[in-house]
Each structure stands twice: as C-alpha cells, then as structure tokens.
N, C-alpha and C positions, 0 to 999 in steps of 0.2 A: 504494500500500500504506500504510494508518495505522500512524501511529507504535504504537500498543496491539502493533499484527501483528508489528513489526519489534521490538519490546520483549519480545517473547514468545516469536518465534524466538529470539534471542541468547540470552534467559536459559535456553531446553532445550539447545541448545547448550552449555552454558559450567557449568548445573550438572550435565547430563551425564556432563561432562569429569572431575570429580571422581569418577566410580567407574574410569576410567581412572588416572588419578591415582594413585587409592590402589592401583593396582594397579601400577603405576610402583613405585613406593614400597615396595610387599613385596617385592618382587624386591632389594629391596637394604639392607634395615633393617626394624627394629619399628615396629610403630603407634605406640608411643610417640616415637621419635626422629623418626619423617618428621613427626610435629604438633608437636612441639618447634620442629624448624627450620625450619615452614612458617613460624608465628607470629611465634617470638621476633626476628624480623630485621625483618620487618615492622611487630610494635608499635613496636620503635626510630625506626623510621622515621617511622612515624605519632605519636606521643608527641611528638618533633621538629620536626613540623609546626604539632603542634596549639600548642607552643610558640612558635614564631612567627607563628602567627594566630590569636588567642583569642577573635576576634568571635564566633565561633560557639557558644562556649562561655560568654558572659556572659548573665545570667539562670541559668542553672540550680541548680538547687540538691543538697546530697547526695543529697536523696532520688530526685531524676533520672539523677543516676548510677546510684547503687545498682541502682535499675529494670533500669539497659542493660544492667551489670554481670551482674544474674541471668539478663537476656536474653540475654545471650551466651555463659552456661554451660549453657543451655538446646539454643538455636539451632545454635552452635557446638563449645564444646567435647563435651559430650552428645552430640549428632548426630552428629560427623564422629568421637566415637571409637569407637563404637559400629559404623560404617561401617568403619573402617578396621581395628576389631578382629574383627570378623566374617570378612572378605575373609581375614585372618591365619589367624583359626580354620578354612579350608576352604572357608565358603559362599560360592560364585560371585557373581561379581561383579551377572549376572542376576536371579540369586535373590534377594540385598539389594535391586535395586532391586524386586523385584517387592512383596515387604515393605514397602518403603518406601510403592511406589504404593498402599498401603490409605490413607494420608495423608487423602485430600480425602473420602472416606466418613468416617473419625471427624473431621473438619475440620467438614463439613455437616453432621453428625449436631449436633455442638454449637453451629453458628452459632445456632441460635435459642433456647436457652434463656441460652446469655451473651450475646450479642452482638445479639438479638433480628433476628437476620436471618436469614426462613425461606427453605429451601432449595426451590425449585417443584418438579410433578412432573415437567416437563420438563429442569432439572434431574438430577434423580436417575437419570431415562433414561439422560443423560449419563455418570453417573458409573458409573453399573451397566455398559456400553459400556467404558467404560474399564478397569475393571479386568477386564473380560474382554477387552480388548484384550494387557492386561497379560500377564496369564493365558497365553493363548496364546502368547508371544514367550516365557516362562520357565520355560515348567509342564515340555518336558523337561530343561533346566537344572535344575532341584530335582531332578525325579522322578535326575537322574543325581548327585545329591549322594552316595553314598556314600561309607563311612566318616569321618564327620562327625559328631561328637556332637550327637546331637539338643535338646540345650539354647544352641548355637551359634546356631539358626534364633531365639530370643528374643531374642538381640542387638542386631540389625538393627529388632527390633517395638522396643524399649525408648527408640530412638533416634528414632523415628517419633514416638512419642508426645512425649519431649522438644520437638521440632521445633511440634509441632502445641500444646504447654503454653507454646511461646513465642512462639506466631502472636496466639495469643488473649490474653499479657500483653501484649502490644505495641497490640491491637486495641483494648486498655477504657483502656489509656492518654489523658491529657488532656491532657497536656504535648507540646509539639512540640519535637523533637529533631532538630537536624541530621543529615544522615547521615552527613558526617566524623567527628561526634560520638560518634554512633553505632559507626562501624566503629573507631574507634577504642579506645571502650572496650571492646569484643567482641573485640578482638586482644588487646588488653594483656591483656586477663582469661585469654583462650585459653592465652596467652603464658607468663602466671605460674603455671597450673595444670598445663599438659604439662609445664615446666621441674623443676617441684615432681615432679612422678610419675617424669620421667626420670633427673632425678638421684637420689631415692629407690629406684630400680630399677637405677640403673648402666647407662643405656640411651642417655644424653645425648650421648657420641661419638659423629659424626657417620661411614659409612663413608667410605675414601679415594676410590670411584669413583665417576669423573664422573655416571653414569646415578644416583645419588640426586640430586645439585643439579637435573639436570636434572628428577626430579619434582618436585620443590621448587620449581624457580621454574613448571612447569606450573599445580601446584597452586595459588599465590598470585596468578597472573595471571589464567588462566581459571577457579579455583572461586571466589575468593574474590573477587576485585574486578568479576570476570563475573559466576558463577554467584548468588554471596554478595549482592551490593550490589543485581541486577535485582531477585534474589527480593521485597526490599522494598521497591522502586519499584514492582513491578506489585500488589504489596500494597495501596499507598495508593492509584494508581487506576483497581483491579477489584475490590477485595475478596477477603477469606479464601475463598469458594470456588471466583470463579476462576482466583485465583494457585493453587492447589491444585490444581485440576483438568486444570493443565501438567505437573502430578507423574507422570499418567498416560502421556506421553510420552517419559518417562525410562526407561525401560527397553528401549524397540525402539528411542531413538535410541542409547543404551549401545551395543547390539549393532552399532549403524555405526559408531560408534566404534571398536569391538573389531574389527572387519571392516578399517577402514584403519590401525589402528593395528598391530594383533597377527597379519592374518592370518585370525582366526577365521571359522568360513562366516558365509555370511546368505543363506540362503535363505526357500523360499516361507512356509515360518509366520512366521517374521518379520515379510515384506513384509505378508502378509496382519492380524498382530498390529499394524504400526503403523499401517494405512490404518484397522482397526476404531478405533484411540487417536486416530487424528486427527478421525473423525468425532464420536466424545466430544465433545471437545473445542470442534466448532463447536457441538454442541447446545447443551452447558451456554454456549457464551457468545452465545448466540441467546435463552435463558431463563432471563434475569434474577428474580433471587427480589427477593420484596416484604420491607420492613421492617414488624415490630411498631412503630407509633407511640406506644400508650404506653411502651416501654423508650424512644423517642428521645427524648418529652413529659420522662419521668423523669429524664434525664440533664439538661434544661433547656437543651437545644439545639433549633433550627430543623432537621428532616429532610432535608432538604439539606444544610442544615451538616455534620451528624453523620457523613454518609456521603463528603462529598465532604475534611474536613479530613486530614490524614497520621494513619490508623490504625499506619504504620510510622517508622523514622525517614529514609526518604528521603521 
C-alpha cells in the first residue's frame, strides 16, 4: 500500500472525527467554550516549543506570519466554528458534512482561473460521483431536519467557503513554511480569538464533567494534529483537488463513526453512499488535470517546480 493511500486513509479518519467531536462537545458546553479549551492549552504548548526551537522559525518574516495568521482564521477558527455552531443550532451532524462535501466542486471550479490548474473531464466524473455519493448517505438526515431554522443550513456553506479561501491562500503562496510553524500560529491565533469571544460572552468556564475534557482532548488529538496537520500534507503532495476530493468521504465515514461511537444505525444507503464516494475518489485520483503553462511561465518557475514545491505548510 503507498504511502499517498495510507496518508489518505488516516487523514478521513481523523478529520472525520471532528464532526464526532463536536458532537462530544454539545452534549456538555457551547461552541464557544469547547474551541476555547480545545486551542488555548494547546497554543501554550506549542508557543513553548517553538520557544525552544526557533530553527524553524528563522528567515521568516512579519509578512509570513501574518499570511498563517489569516490562514488560520480562515482554515481554523472560521471553519470549525461554523461546524461547531451549526451542530448547536440543530443541523445534524450528517447534514454539515454533507454541506461541507460541496468543498472540492467550488475547490475545482477555481483551480484554474487562480491556481491555473485545470480540472479534467475525468475529473469532474469524479466529483459529480461524489457528491452524489454524498447525497445519498445524508439526503434523509436533512430531509428529517425539522424544526431548525432554515438560515442554520448557511452556517455550515459559510465555513466551507472559508476553508476553501484558505486552500487557495496557502496555494499562491511563495514562501515555504514549516509546519510546526504553521500549526503553531493557526492555534495561537484560534486560541486568542475563541478566548476573546468566550470571555466576551461569559462562556469561558469550563463545565465540571469529565465527558467535556474528554472531547477536548478527542478533539486536539484526532482533528487537529490528525485531521488538521494531514489535510496539509496531502495538500503539498496531491494538490487542491485531490486533497479535496477526500472531502467527499466525510460524510459516510461520519456515519461509522456515529455507528460505533453513539449507536446510531448504518444501514444499506449508507453502505451503498460510501462504496458510490469511494469510487469518486479512485477516479479523480486516476485523472490527473493538466497545468496552464503560461500561469507557471508567469510565476517564473520551472513546471515541475511549481507543482511539486509545498503549496501548504507541511
């Protein structure tokens, strides 16, 4: 089995696990307090690190921070409260991800006009496949959303698009960035923002039972240094639309998730919704889309170069 394969399991796996997570997490506090204490214990940790090893961190400059910084109010805080406030407001946890899985259609839609990297028609076979893979594993999850304000359901899109606004600043980036660097200023940032909104909210108390730590360290272990860290390693080497087009697998494997963790059924649309997401998935990574050479000419890089250097910061 290549490593790509086994890089690729782990990472559905593990960001996955994050809609479990946040579901952990409502059962015993606000969206705001469980991202509060996923982060804030963590940036410490990492900030302390980066402390006594700053190899990684020489050369850069403010403007390279800054970058991560936005990237990670982007990728991170954006994304996961958007996930985690949705799950609050009523929308199943299925249903976010199904939302979510429109991801790699506006992901491909814009590879080629930023990023000059066209999507094939084999490709889009692909992705069309997927999200009717999708489709199928969730469509009665929505159709049985009831009593849910229907402005709820644009939480989850809002979050989708941040994610995918920080795929592609990451992507036209020129700077190569560690990824301890990386993840480190994407916490601290996370870190200072949820703390700011939770103590402005009166939300920052922690409750006294054990089942919140226990999402909390779920959360920090398997989304974010699994889920979180893969995402941008298969980033730098598959590219934005196949690391995307694993997005489409989030959602039926959710459901196994929610199957061993909570109980919940998984029967035949499921089974049949994840066999349709997994065939996606070999397509599009069977048909490779071609670069625009003059956007790589442009950039005044070798096409190779362009494509094979760390689009991300792992």
């Amino acid at each position: 089995m290549s490593v790509n394969i086994l890089l690729s399991v782990a990472f559905v796996l593990c960001w996955s696990s994050g809609f479990i997570g946040a579901k952990l997490g409502a059962g015993n506090a606000s969206a705001i307090t469980v991202l509060m204490w996923r982060f804030l214990p963590l940036a410490v940790v990492l900030v302390a690190v980066a402390a006594l090893t700053r190899t990684a961190w020489r050369g850069l400059t403010a403007r390279d921070v800054t970058r991560q910084a936005v990237i990670g109010v982007l990728s991170q805080s954006g994304y996961l409260l958007s996930v985690y406030y949705a799950i609050q407001l009523g929308v199943s946890s299925g249903t976010t991800a199904l939302i979510d899985g429109v991801q790699p259609l506006v992901a491909g839609a814009l590879a080629g006009p930023l990023l000059g990297q066209y999507v094939s028609g084999r490709q889009w076979i692909g992705l069309g496949l997927g999200l009717s893979g999708v489709s199928v594993v969730t469509l009665a999850d929505a159709a049985a959303g009831t009593g849910v304000a229907w402005w709820a359901y644009a939480v989850p899109l809002l979050g989708m698009l941040s994610l995918v606004a920080a795929t592609f600043l990451e992507s036209r980036s020129r700077s190569r960035v560690a990824p301890s660097v990386s993840l480190t200023v994407h916490c601290a940032t996370s870190a200072v923002l949820f703390s700011v909104l939770a103590l402005s909210t009166g939300a920052a108390v922690p409750p006294a039972g054990g089942g919140f730590w226990v999402a909390v360290a779920w959360l920090v272990g398997l989304s974010t240094f699994g889920g979180y860290g893969l995402y941008w390693l298969i980033l730098k080497r598959s590219g934005v639309t196949k690391v995307n087009t694993l997005m489409f697998l989030m959602a039926p494997v959710t459901a196994v998730w929610g199957a061993l963790v909570f109980g919940e059924p998984f029967g035949v649309q499921t089974a049949l919704g994840l066999a349709v997401c997994l065939a996606a998935v070999v397509v599009v990574h069977r048909g490779g889309g071609r670069k625009d050479p003059a956007v790589t000419a442009a950039r005044g890089e070798p096409e190779e170069n362009r494509w094979t250097r760390a689009p991300g910061p792992a």
